[in-house]
PAZAPA-4460 file (N, C-alpha, C; in steps of 0.05 Angstrom, whole numbers, plus 32768, in hexadecimal, padded with zeros to 4 digits):
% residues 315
    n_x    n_y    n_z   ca_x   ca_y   ca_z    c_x    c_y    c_z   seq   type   mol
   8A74   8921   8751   8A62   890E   8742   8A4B   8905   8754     1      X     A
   8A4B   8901   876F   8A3C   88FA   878E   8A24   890C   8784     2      X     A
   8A2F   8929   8789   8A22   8932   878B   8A0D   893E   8775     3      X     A
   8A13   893B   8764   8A04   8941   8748   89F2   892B   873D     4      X     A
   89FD   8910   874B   89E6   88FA   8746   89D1   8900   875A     5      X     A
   89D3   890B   8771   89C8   8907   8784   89B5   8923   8788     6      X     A
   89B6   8937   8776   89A8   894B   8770   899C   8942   8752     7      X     A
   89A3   8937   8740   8992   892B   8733   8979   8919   873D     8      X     A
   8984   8905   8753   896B   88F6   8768   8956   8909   876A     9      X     A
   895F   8926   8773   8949   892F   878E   893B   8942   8772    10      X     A
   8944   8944   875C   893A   8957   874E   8924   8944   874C    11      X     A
   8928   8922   873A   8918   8912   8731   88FD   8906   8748    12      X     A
   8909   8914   875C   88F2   8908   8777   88DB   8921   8777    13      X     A
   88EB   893C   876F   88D4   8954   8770   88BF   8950   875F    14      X     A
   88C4   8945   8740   88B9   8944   872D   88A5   8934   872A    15      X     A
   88AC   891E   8737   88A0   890A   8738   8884   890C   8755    16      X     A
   888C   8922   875F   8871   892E   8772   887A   8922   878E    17      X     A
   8895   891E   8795   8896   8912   87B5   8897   8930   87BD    18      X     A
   888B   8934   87D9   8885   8943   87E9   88A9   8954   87E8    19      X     A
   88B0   8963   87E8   88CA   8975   87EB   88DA   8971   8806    20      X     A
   88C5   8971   8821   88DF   896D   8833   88EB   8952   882A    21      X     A
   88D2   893F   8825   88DF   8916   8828   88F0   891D   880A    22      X     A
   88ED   8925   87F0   88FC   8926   87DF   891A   8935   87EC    23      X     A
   8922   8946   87F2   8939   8949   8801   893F   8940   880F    24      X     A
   8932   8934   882A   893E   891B   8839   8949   8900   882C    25      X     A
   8937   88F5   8814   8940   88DC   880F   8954   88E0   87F9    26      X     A
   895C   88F5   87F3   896C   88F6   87DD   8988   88F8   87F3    27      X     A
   8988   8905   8809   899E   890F   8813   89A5   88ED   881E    28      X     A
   8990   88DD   882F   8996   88CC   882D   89A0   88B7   8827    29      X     A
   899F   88B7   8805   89AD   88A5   87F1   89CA   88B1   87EE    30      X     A
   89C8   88C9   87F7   89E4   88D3   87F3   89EF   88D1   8807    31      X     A
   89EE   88D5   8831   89FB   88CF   8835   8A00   88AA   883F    32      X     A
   89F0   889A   8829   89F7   8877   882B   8A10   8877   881F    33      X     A
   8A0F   888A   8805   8A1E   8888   87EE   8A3B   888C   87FA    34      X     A
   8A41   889F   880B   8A59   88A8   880B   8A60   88A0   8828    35      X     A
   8A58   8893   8839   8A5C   8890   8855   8A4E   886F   8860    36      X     A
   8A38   8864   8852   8A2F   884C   885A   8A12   884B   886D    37      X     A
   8A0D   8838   887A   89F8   8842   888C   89F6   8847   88A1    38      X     A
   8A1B   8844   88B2   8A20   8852   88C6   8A26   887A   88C6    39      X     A
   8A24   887B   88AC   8A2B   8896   88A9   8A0B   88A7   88AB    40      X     A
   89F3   8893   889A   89D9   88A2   8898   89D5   889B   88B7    41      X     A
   89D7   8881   88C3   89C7   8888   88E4   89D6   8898   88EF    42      X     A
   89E7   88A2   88F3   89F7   88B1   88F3   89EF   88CD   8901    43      X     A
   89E9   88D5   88ED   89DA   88EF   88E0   89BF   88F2   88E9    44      X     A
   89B2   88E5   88E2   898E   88DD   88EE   898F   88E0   890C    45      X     A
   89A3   88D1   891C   89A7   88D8   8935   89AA   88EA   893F    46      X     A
   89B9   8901   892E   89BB   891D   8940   89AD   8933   8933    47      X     A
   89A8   892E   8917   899C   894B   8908   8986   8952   890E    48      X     A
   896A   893A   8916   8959   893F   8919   8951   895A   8935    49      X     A
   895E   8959   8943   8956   8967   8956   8968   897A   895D    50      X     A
   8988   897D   8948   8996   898F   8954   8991   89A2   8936    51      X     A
   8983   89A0   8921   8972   89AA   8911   895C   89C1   891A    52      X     A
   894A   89B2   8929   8934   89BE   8924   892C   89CA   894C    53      X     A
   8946   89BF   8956   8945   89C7   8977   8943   89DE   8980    54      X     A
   8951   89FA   896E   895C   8A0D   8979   8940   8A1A   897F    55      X     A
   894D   8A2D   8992   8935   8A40   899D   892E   8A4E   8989    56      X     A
   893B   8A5D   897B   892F   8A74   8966   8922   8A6A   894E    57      X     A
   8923   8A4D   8955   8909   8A45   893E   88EB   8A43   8948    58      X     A
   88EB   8A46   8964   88D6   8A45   8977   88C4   8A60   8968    59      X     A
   88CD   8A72   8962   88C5   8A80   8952   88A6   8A7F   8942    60      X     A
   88B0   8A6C   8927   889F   8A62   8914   8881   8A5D   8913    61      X     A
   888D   8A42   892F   886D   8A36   8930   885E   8A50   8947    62      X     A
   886E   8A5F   8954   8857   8A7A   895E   8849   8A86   8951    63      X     A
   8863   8A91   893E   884D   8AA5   8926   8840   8A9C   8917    64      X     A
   8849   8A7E   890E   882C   8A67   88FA   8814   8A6F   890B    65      X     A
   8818   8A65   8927   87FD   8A67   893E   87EA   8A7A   893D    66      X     A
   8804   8AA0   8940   87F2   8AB1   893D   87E3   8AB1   8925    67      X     A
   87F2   8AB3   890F   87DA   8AB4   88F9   87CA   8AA7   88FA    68      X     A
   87CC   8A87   88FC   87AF   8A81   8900   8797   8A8A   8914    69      X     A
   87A3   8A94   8925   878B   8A9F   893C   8785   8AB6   892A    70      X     A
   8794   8AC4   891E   878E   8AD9   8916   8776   8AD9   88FF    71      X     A
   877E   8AD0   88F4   8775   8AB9   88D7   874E   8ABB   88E8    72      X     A
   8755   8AA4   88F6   8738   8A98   8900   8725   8AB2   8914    73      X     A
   873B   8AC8   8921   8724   8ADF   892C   8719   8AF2   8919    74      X     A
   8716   8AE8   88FD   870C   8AF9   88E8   870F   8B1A   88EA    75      X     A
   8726   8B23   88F5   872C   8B40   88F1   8733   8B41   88CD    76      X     A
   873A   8B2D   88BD   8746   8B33   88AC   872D   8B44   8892    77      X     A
   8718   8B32   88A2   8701   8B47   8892   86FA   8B5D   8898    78      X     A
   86FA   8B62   88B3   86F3   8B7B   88BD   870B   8B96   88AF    79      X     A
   8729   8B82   88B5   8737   8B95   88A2   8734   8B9F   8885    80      X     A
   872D   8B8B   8874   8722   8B90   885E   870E   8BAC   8852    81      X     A
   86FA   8BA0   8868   86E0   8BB2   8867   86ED   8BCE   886F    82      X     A
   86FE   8BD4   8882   8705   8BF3   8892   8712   8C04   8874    83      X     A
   8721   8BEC   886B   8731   8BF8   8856   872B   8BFA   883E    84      X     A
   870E   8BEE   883A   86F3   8BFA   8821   86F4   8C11   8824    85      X     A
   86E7   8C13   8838   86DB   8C2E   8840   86F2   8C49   8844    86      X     A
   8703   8C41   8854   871A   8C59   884B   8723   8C68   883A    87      X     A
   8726   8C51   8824   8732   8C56   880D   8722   8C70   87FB    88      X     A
   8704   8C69   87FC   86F8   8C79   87F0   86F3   8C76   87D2    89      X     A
   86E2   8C8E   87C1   86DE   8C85   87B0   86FC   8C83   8795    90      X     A
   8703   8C78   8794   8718   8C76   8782   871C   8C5D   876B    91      X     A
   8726   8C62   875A   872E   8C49   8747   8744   8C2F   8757    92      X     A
   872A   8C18   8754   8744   8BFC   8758   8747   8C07   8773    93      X     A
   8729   8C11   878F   872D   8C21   87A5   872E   8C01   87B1    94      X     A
   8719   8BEB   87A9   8715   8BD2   87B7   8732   8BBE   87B8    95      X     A
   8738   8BC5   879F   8759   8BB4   8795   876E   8BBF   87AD    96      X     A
   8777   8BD9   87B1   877D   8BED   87C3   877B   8BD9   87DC    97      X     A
   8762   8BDD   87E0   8760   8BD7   87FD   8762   8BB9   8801    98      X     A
   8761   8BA9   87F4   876E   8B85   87F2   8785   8B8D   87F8    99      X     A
   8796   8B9C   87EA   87B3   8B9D   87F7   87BA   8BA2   8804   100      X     A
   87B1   8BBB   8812   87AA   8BC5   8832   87A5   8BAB   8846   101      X     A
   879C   8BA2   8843   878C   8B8B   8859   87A0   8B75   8851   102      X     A
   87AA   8B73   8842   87C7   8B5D   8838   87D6   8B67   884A   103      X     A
   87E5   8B7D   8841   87F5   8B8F   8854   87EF   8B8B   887A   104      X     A
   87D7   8B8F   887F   87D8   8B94   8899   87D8   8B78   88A3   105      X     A
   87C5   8B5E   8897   87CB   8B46   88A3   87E2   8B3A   88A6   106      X     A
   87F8   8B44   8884   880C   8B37   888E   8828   8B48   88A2   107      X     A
   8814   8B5D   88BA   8824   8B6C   88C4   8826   8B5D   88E2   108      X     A
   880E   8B51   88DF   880F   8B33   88FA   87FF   8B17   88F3   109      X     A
   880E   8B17   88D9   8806   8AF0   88D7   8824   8AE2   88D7   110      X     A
   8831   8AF2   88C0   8851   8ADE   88AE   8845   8AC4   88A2   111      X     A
   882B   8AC6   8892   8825   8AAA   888C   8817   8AB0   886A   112      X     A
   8828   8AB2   8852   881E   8ABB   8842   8803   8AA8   8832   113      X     A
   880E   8A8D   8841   87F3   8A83   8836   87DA   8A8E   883D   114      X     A
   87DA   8A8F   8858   87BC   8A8F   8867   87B9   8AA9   8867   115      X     A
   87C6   8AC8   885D   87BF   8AD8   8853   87B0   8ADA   8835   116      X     A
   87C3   8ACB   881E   87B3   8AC7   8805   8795   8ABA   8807   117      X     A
   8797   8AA5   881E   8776   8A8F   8818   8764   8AA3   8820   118      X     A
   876D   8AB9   8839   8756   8ABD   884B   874D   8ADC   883A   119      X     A
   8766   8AE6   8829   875F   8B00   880D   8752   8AFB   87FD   120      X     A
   874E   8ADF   87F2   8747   8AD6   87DD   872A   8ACB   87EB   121      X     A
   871E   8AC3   87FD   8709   8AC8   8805   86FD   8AD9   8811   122      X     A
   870C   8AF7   8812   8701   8B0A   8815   86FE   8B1C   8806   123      X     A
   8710   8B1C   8805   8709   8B37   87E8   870B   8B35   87BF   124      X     A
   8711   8B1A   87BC   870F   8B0F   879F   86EE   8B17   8793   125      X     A
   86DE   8B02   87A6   86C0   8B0A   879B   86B2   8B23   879F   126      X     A
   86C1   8B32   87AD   86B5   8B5A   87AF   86BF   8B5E   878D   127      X     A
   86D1   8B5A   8792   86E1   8B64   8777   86D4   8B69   8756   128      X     A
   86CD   8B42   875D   86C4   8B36   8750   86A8   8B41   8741   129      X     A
   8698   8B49   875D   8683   8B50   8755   8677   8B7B   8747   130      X     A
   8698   8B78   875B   8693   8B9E   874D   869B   8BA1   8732   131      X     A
   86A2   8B8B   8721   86AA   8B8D   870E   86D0   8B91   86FD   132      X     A
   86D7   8B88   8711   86FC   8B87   8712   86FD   8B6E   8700   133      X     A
   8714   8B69   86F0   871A   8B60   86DB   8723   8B40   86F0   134      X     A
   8718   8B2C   86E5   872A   8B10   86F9   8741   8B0E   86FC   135      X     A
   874D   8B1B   86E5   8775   8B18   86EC   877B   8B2A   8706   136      X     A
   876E   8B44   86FD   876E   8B58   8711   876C   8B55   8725   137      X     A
   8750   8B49   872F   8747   8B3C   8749   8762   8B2E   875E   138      X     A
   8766   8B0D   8747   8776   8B00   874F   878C   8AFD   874C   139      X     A
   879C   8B0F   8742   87B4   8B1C   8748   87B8   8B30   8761   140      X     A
   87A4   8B3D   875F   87AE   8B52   8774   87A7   8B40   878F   141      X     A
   8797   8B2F   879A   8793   8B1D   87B0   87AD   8B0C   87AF   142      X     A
   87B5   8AFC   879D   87D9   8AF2   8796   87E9   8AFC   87A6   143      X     A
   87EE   8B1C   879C   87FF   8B2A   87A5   8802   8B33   87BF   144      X     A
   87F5   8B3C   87BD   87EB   8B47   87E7   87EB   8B32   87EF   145      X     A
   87E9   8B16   87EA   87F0   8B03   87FD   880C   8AFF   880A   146      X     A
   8819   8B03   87EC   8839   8AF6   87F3   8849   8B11   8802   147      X     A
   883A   8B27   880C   8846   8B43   881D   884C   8B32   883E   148      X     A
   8840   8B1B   8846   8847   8B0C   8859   8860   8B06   8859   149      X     A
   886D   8AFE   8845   8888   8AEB   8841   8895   8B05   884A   150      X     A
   889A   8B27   8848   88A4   8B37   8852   889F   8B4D   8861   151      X     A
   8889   8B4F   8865   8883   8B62   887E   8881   8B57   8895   152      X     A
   8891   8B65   88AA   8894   8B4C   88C4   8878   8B54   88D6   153      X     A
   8873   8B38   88E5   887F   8B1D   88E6   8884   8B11   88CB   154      X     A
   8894   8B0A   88BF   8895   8AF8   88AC   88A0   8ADA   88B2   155      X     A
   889B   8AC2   88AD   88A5   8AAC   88B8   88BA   8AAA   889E   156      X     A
   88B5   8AAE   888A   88CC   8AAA   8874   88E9   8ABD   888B   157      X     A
   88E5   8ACD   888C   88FD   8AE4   888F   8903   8AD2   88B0   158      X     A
   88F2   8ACA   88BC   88FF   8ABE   88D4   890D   8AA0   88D0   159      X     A
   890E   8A91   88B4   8911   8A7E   88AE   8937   8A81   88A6   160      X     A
   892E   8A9D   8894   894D   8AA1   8889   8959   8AAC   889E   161      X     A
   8953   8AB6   88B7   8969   8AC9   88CE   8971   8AB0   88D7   162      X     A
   8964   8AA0   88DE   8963   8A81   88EC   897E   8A77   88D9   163      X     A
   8973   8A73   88C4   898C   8A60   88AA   89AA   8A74   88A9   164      X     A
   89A1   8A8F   88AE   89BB   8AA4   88A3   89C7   8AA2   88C1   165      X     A
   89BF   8A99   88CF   89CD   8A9E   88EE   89CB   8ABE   88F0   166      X     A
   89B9   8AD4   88F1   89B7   8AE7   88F7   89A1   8AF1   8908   167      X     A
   89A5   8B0B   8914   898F   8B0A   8928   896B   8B0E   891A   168      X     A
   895B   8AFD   8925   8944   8AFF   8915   8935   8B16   891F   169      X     A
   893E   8B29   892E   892B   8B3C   893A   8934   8B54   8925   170      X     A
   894C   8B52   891E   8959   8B6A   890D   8951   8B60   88F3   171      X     A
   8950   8B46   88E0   893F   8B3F   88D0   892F   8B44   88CA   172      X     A
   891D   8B3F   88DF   88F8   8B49   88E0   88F2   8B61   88D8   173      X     A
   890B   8B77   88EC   8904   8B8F   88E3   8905   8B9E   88BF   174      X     A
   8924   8B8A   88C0   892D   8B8D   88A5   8915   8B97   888E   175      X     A
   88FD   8B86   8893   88EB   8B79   887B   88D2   8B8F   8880   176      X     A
   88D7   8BA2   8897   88C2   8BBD   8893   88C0   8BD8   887F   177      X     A
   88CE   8BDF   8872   88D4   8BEC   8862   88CF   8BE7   883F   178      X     A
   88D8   8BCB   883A   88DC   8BBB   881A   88BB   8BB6   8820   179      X     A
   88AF   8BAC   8845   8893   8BA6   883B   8883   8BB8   8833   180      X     A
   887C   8BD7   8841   8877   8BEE   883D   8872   8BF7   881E   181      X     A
   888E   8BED   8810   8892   8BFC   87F4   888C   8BE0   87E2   182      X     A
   8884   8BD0   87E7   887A   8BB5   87D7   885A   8BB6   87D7   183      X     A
   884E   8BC1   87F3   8834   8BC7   87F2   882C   8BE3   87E2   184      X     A
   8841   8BF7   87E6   8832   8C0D   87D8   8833   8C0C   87BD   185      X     A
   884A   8BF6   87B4   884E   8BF8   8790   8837   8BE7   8783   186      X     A
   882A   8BCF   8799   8815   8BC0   8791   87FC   8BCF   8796   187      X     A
   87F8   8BE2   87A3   87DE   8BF9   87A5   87E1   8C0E   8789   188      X     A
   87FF   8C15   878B   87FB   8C25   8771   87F6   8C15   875E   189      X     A
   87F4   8BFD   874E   8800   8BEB   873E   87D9   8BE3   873D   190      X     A
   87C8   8BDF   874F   87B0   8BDD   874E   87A2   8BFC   873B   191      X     A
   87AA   8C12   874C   879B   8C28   8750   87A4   8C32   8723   192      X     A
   87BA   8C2A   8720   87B9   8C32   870C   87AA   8C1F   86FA   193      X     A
   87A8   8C00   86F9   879C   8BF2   86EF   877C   8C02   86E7   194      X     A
   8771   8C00   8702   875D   8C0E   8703   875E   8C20   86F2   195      X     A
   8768   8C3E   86E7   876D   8C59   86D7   8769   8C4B   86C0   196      X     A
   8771   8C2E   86BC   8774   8C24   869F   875A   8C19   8692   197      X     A
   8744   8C13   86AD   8726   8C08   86A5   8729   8BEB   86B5   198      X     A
   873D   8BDD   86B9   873A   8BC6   86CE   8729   8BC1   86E4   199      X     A
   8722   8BDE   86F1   871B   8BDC   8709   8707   8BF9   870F   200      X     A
   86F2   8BEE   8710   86DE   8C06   871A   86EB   8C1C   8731   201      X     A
   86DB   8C2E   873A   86DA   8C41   874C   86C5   8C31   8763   202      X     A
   86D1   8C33   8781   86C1   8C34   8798   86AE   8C3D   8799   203      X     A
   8698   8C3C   87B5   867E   8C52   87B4   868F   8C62   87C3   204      X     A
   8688   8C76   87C7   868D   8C8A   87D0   8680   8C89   87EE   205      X     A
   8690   8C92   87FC   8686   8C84   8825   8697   8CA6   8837   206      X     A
   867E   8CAE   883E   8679   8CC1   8855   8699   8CC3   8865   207      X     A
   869D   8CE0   886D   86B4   8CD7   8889   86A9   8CCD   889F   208      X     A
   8694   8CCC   88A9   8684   8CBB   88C1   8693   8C9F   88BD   209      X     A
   8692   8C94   88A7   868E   8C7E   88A3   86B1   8C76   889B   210      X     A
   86B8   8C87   8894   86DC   8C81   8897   86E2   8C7C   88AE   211      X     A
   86DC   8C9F   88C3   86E0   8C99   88D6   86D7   8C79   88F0   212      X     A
   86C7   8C6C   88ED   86BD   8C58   88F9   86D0   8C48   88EA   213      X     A
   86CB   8C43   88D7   86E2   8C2A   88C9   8702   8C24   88D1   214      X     A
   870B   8C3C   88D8   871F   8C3F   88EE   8723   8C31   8900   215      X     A
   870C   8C26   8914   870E   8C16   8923   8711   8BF8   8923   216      X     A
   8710   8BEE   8908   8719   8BDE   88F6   8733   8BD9   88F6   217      X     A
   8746   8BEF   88F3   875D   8BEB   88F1   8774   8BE4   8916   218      X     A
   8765   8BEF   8930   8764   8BF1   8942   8775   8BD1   8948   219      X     A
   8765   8BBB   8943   876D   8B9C   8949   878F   8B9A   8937   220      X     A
   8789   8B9A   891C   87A8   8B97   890F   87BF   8BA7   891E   221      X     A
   87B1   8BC2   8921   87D2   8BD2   892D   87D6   8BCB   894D   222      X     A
   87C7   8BC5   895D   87C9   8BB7   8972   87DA   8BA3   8970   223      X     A
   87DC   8B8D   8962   87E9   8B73   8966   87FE   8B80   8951   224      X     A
   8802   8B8D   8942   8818   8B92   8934   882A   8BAB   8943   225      X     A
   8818   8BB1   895B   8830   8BBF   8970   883B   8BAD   8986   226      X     A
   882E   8B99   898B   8834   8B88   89A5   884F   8B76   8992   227      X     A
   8849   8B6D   8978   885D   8B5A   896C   8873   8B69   8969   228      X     A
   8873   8B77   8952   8891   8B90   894A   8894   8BA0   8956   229      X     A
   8886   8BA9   8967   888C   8BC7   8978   889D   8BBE   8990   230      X     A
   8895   8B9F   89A3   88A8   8B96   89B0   88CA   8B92   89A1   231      X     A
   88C6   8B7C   8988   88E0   8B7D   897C   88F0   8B93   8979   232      X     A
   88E0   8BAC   8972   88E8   8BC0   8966   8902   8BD0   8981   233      X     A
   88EE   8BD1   8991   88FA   8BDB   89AF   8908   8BCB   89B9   234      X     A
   8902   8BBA   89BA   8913   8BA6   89C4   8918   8B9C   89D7   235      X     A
   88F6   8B9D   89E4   88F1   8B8F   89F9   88E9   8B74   89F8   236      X     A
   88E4   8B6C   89DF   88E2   8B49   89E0   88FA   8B41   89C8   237      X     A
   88F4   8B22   89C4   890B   8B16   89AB   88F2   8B14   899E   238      X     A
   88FE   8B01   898A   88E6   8B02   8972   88D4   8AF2   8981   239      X     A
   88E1   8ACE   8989   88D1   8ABC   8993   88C2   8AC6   89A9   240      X     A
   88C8   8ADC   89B1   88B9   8AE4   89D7   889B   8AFB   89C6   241      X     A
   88A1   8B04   89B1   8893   8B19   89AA   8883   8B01   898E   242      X     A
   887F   8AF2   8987   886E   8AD8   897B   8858   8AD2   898D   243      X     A
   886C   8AD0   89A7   8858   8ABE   89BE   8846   8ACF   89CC   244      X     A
   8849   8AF7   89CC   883C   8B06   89C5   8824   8B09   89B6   245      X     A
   8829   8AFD   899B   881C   8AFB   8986   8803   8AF2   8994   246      X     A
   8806   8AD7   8990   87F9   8AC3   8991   87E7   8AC9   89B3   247      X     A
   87ED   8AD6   89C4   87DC   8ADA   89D7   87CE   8AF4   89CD   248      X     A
   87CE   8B0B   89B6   87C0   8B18   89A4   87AF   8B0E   899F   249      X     A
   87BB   8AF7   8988   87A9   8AEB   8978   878B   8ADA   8989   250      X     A
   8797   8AD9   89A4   8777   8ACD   89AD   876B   8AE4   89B8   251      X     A
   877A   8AF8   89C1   876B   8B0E   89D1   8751   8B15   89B2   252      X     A
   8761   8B1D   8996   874F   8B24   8987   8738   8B0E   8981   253      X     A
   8745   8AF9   897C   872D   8ADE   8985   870F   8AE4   8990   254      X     A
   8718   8AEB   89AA   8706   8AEE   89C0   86F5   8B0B   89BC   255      X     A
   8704   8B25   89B7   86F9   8B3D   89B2   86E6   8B3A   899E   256      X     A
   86E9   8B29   898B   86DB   8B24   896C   86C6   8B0E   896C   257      X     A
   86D2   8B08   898F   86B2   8AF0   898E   86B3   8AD4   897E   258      X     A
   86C8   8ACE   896E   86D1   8ABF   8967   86D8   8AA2   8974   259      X     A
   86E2   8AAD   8989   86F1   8A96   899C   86E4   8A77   89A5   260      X     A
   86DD   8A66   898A   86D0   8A4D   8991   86E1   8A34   898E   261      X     A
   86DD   8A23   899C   86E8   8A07   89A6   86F2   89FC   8981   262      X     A
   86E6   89FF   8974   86E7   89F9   8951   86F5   8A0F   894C   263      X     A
   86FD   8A20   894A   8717   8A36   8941   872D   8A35   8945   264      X     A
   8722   8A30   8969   8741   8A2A   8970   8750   8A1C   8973   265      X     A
   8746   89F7   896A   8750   89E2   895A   8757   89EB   894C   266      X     A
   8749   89F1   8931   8754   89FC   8911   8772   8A06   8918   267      X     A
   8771   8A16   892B   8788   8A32   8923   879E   8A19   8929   268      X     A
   879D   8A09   8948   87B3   89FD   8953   87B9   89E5   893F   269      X     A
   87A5   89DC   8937   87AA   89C8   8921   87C0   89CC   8907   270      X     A
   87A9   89E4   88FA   87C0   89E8   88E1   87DC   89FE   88E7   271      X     A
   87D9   8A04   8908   87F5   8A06   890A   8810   89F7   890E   272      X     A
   87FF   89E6   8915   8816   89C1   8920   881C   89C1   88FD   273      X     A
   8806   89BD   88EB   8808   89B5   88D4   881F   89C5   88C5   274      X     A
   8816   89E0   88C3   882F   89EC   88B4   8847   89F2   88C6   275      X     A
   884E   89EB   88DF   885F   89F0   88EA   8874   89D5   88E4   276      X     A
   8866   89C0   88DE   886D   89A4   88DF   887D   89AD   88BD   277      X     A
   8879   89B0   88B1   8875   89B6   888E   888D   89CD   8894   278      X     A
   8890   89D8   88A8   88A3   89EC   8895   88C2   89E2   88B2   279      X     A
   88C2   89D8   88BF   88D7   89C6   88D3   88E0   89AE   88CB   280      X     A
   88CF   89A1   88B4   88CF   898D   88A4   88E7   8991   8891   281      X     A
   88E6   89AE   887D   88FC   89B8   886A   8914   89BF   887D   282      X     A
   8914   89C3   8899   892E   89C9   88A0   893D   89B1   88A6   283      X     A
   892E   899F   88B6   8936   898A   88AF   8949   8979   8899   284      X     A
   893B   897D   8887   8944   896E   886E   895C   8979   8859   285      X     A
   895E   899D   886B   896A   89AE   885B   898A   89AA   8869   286      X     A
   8981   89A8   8883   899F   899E   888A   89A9   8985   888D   287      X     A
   899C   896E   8882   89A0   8951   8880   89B3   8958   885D   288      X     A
   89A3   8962   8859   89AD   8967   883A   89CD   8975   883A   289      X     A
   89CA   8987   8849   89E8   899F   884D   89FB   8989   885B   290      X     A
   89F3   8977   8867   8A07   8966   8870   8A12   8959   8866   291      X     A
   8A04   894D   884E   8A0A   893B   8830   8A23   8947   8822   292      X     A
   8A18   8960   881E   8A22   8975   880D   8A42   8979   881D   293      X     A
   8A49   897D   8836   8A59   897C   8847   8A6D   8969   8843   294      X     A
   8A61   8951   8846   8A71   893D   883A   8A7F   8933   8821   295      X     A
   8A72   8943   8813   8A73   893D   87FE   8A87   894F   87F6   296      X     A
   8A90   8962   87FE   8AA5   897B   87F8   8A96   8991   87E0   297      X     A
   8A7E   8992   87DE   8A77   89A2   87CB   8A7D   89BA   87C5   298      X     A
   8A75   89C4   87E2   8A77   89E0   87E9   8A92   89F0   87E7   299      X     A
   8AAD   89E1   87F4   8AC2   89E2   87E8   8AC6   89E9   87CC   300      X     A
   8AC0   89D8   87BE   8AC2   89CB   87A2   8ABC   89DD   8793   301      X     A
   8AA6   89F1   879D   8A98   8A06   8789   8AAD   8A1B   878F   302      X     A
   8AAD   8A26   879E   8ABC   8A3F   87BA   8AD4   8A3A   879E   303      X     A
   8AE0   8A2C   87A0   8AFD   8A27   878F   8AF6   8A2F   877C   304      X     A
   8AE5   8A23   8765   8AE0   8A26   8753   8AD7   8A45   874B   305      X     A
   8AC6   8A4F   8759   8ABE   8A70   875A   8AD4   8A89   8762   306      X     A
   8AEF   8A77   8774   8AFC   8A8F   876E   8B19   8A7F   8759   307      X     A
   8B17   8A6F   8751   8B1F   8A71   8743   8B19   8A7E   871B   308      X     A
   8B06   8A80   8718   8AED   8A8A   870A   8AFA   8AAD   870C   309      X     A
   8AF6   8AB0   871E   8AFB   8AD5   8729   8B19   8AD7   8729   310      X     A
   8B26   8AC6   8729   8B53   8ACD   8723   8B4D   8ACD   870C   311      X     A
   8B43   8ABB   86FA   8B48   8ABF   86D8   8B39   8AD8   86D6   312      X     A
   8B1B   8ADE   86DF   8B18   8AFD   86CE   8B29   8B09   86D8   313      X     A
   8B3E   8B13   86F6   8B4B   8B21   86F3   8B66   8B20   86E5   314      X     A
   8B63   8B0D   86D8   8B8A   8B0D   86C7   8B81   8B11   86B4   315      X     A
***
């Protein structure tokens, strides 16, 4: 009964627009006053906060937030864009194509599906736009190639769940190369036929001179996407040692790109504190909550209930 009032609280706190980590903290809150007093919530406050969010392999996170933003701010993500215009060639939905391409390769060293969608969506929406691609078209296919971050590693989602599953995050990471591969090519095919249907014009047509040079375009992404996964892969760094990799990438490209100013590289460290804060915030709150839940015997409670569920289908 605890617990079902007390998930009714946190549902009524979402709805009502409180921020998600404080809506799960103050609900867990009220729950553990409810069942333990306020020696039970100081309790808890005393040790969760930092034996939560302490461990090394969350050290992780705020690296790869970091890299992407350096990455983010040395504007390779246009240059990738542009290589993979021109590659593609003249074809149907060739521009749509290559948004997902450049989705694909940023999120091969960001793990940040936001700041892949903002920085797609100001790069390649208004090409789109203007060659004549349908707006759903446009902004769907920038959508999608965003969220290829959440699984092509680095991914910070997939380092969030190795972290939560107690499993190793380097074998994770790898896990998510393959599903990303075949998620990008089904969203290239998924353009290219759009296109066949009238959604999406044909490319200009671009010289091999000019492939070939565009090539060098792609040079910066596979670089930092060999120093990140190619260490994990081999297994000469851990994830957190091959992040911190990253992120000395992410300024090397900085600097190669000319980029590298006193205003960038605020931005990047800024809105990395920011979303690093934002996503250590939910672990937080997620295990203040599991502790509730703990007490509360839920977990038990279900476990019973589910095999007992599975004896009646078998009788």
């Amino acid at each position: 009964m605890i617990a079902i009032t007390i998930s009714i609280v946190l549902l009524i706190l979402i709805l009502i627009k409180v921020p998600i980590p404080f809506a799960i903290l103050g609900a867990a809150g009220i729950g553990l006053l409810w069942v333990g007093g306020s020696e039970n919530l100081i309790g808890v406050f005393e040790v969760i906060p930092m034996s939560s969010v302490g461990s090394n392999s969350l050290a992780a996170i705020p690296l790869f937030i970091l890299m992407a933003h350096l990455v983010l701010k040395s504007g390779v993500l246009d240059t990738l864009f542009n290589s993979a215009s021109t590659l593609i060639g003249r074809i149907r939905g060739g521009t749509g194509i290559a948004a997902v391409l450049a989705g694909a390769g940023f999120a091969a060293v960001s793990g940040s599906s936001t700041a892949a969608a903002a920085t797609l969506a100001h790069t390649s929406t208004g090409t789109m736009l203007k060659q004549g691609y349908s707006p759903r078209l446009a902004s769907g296919t920038v959508a999608s190639a965003g969220t290829l971050a959440a699984m092509i590693p680095p991914s910070i989602l997939l380092v969030f769940y190795a972290i939560t599953a107690e499993t190793s995050v380097g074998k994770t990471l790898l896990a998510g190369v393959i599903p990303g591969i075949l998620m990008s090519l089904g969203l290239a095919i998924t353009v290219w036929v759009m296109g066949l249907r009238g959604h999406a014009p044909a490319t200009e047509r671009t010289p091999w001179m000019a492939k070939l040079t565009a090539l060098k375009g792609l040079l910066p992404i596979a670089f930092l996407f060999a120093v990140v996964v190619g260490t994990v892969f081999l297994g000469i760094a851990t994830a957190t040692e091959a992040a911190a990799l990253g992120c000395l990438g992410g300024l090397f490209l900085m600097v190669s790109m000319k980029t590298m100013t006193w205003s960038n590289l605020k931005s990047a460290v800024v809105g990395s504190v920011s979303s690093s804060a934002m996503i250590l915030s939910f672990v937080f709150a997620a295990h203040v909550f599991g502790i509730f839940l703990t007490q509360t015997q839920v977990a038990p409670t279900v476990v019973e209930y589910v095999q007992g569920l599975a004896s009646s289908f078998h009788d």
